[in-house]
Each structure stands twice: as C-alpha cells, then as structure tokens.
C-alpha positions, 0 to 999 in steps of 0.5 A: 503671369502670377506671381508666386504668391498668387499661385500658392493662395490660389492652390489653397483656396482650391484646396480648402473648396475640394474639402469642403465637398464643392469639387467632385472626386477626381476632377481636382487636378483639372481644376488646378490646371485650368487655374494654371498653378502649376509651374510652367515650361519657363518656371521649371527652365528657371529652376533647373537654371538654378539648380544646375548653377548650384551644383556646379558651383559646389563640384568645382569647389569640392572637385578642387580639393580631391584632385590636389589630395589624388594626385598629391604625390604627383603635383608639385608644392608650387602647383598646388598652390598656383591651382588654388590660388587661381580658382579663388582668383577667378571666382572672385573675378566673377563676383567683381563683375556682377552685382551682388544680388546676382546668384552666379556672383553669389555662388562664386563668392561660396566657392571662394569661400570653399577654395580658401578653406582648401588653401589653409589646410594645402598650406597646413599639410605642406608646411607641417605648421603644427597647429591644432585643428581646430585652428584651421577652420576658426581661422577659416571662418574668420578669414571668410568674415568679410565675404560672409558680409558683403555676400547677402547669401544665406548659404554663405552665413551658414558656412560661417556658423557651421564652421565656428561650430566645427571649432568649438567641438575640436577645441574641445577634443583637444583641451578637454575643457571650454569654459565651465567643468562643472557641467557633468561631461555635457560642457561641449553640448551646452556651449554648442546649444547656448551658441546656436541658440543666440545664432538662432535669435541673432537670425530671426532678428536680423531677417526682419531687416535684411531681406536675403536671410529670409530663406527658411531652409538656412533657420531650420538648419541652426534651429535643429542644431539647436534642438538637438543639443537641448534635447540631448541634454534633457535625454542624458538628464534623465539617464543620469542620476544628476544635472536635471538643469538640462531637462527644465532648460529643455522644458522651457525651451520646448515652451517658448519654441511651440508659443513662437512659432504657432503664435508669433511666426508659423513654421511646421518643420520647427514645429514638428521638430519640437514634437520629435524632440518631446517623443525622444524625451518622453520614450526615454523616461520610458525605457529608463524606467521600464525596461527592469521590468517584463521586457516583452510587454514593455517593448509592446507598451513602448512600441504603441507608444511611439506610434501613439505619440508619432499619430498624436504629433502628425495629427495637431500638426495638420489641424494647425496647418488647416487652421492656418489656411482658413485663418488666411 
C-alpha cells in the first residue's frame, strides 16, 4: 500500500507530464487511477471514522451546555452540577484508558476541556461570584494548561490561545486600558497582534521538535489572527492622520512573511494571505484619496483595481506553486 506521501509525489509527477503535453486530453483521470492514487474503499472508512469521531466529540460537549441552559429552569442546582461533573469525569476516564496519541483519548481530552469551561460559567451564573468576564475564560485557559500539556493535540493548543485572546479583548472592554495609552485607540489590536505574533513564532519552533503541532490548519489559524490585527493596523494608519507605526509594522511584517514562507517554509495559504492583506491596504490608500474626487470613475478605477490586484495575486501564487513542484 503507498503511503501518503507516495500518492501526492505520484499525483505531481502526472501532473506536471499531462502539462507538459505527454497525456492526451481526457485520458488523465485514467491515468490516475490505474496509478491507483486515489483514495481507496479503507482510506475513506478511516477518514469518515475520523470524521465522525470528531463531530461527535464536539456535539456532546457543546449539546451539554445547551441542554443545561434549555432547561435551566427546570433542572435543579445539584443537577447541573452532577450532569457537568460527570461528563468531564467520564471523559477523563477514557483518556486514562488509552494512550495518548489515541485520537479517541485526545478528543475526550477536548471535550473535557469544553465541559470545564461549562462548569465555570454553571458555577458563575449559580452563585452570582461577581467576577468579570474575562475572568471566567482566563481562569479557564489556566485550569485546562495541564491537559493542554499532556494532550499532544493541536486543537487543544488552540483552545488555549483562543481563549487567552478572548481574555485580553474583554479585559479591555472592561478596564479601557491594557498596557500602553498612547497607541491612538489601537491598544487592544497591538497587543492582540504582538501576542499572536509570539504565538506564531513560539509554534514554528516548537513544531521543529514536537511532531503532533505539525498540523497546518492550527498555524494558519494563529497566523491569520496575526495578519489581521497587523493589517488593521496599517488600514487604520492610513485612514488616520497619525500613528503610521502601524503601516512600517505592517511592511516589515509583510516582508519577513513572504521571505519565510517562500524561501524558509513554503505554504500557499499564508501566502496568499500575505497578498489579501497587501490588496486590503493598498485599495484603501486608494478609496482614502480618491474617492473626493469624481466617484463614478473612481469606483471604475478602483473596481478594475481590485480584479487587477486579485489576477496579479492568483497568478504569482500558481507560478510559485509550479516552481515548487519541478524543484521536488
């Protein structure tokens, strides 16, 4: 049986020899499966094994927290509490009972992690503690710290960032203030991105070592937290007429994204979000200074503008992508 990687070097080889003129028109798909690259009948039992794994995991968590707060009224205080309890017993019973790179043990390790944020909040709304809510998930992040550790699970790691982002953000809303005043209003939006930005680098780091926070998908996610709170930044830069360190933040860290992962670590999603976040800044510089004058042909400029840029964006993105598959 070939293994993943077999089957993806396999798809480019015929890739690259159906563009290179070697297979006739419409006999690629034969070619493919007499490769047998696809996926067979076992690989899509596994995957939907998976699947299924996972989206029941996160339902029953989440299905917990619904049920309690439906039926709040009629469920009495003990209940509540006896119902939460148990599920986060009972999934850490199964994580106990399996190894730790077993994805049933991880996913009970999640949902543990889910049904501990739901007690917090049962125990907040029953007993009126009085604490701000952003309290409630900072405690929760640090409550779930020695899961997040033992687990090995990305998803889990996640979590963890999600949540001590969710605790800045209403930390502010309830003070005003973090750190530093002086940003121009953008206080939150700078810590949000200096945070996620260590977060990022802290990650690539670490996957060089740990083998389960290799997946993509989890790095995308903080690296477009990151990218948006930059690109805000150079956006509300522009608008305004003071602070451009958000826009020479923003350039270098345009720079140092596009050298990394063109050069250093290839990966066309941060890559192409690189190219959205330049579009976005660009077309407002844009609108910022034309839009006083005629509007009808200004939106005209600027509607071919953005098709213009979004071409020019899809197009260096394929031609890297065709680079990266002849230089494997």
């Amino acid at each position: 049986m070939s293994t993943p990687a077999e089957k993806a070097n396999a798809r480019r080889f015929l890739l690259e020899f159906s563009e290179n003129g070697n297979i006739p028109n419409g006999q690629l798909e034969q070619a493919i499966d007499q490769a047998n690259i696809h996926p067979g009948k076992t690989a899509w039992f596994e995957f939907l094994d998976k699947l299924l794994l996972i989206l029941g995991s996160l339902a029953l968590s989440v299905s917990l927290l619904f049920f309690i707060a439906y039926n709040w009224q009629e469920l009495g205080r003990f209940a509540k509490f006896a119902m939460v309890e148990t599920a986060i017993l009972l999934a850490t019973m199964v994580f106990l009972t399996r190894t730790v790179k077993d994805l049933a043990a991880k996913m009970a390790l999640l949902c543990a992690a889910i049904s501990l944020g739901v007690l917090m909040a049962l125990y907040g709304q029953t007993y009126q503690t009085g604490a701000d809510p952003w309290q409630l998930f900072f405690n929760w992040a640090l409550l779930i710290t020695p899961w997040v550790l033992i687990g090995r699970f990305s998803i889990l790691w996640v979590l963890w960032v999600g949540l001590l982002n969710l605790s800045l953000v209403l930390y502010h809303q309830t003070f005003g203030s973090l750190f530093w005043s002086m940003l121009h209003g953008q206080e939150l939006l700078w810590v949000l991105f200096l945070f996620n930005l260590l977060v990022w680098g802290v990650w690539e780091i670490a996957a060089k070592i740990f083998s389960w926070l290799r997946d993509d998908w989890s790095l995308r996610v903080i690296a477009t937290a990151t990218g948006f709170c930059i690109t805000w930044l150079a956006i509300d830069a522009i608008v305004r007429p003071w602070g451009l360190e958000g826009f020479w933040v923003w350039l270098l860290w345009y720079v140092a994204v596009v050298y990394g992962y063109q050069f250093i670590k290839r990966d066309l999603f941060i890559l192409a979000g690189s190219c959205l976040s330049v579009i976005s800044v660009v077309l407002t510089f844009m609108v910022d200074n034309m839009l006083d004058f005629d509007n009808a042909g200004s939106f005209l400029f600027l509607s071919f503008s953005v098709i213009g840029m979004g071409a020019g964006a899809a197009y260096w993105l394929r031609s890297l992508h065709t680079r990266w598959l002849h230089e494997e």
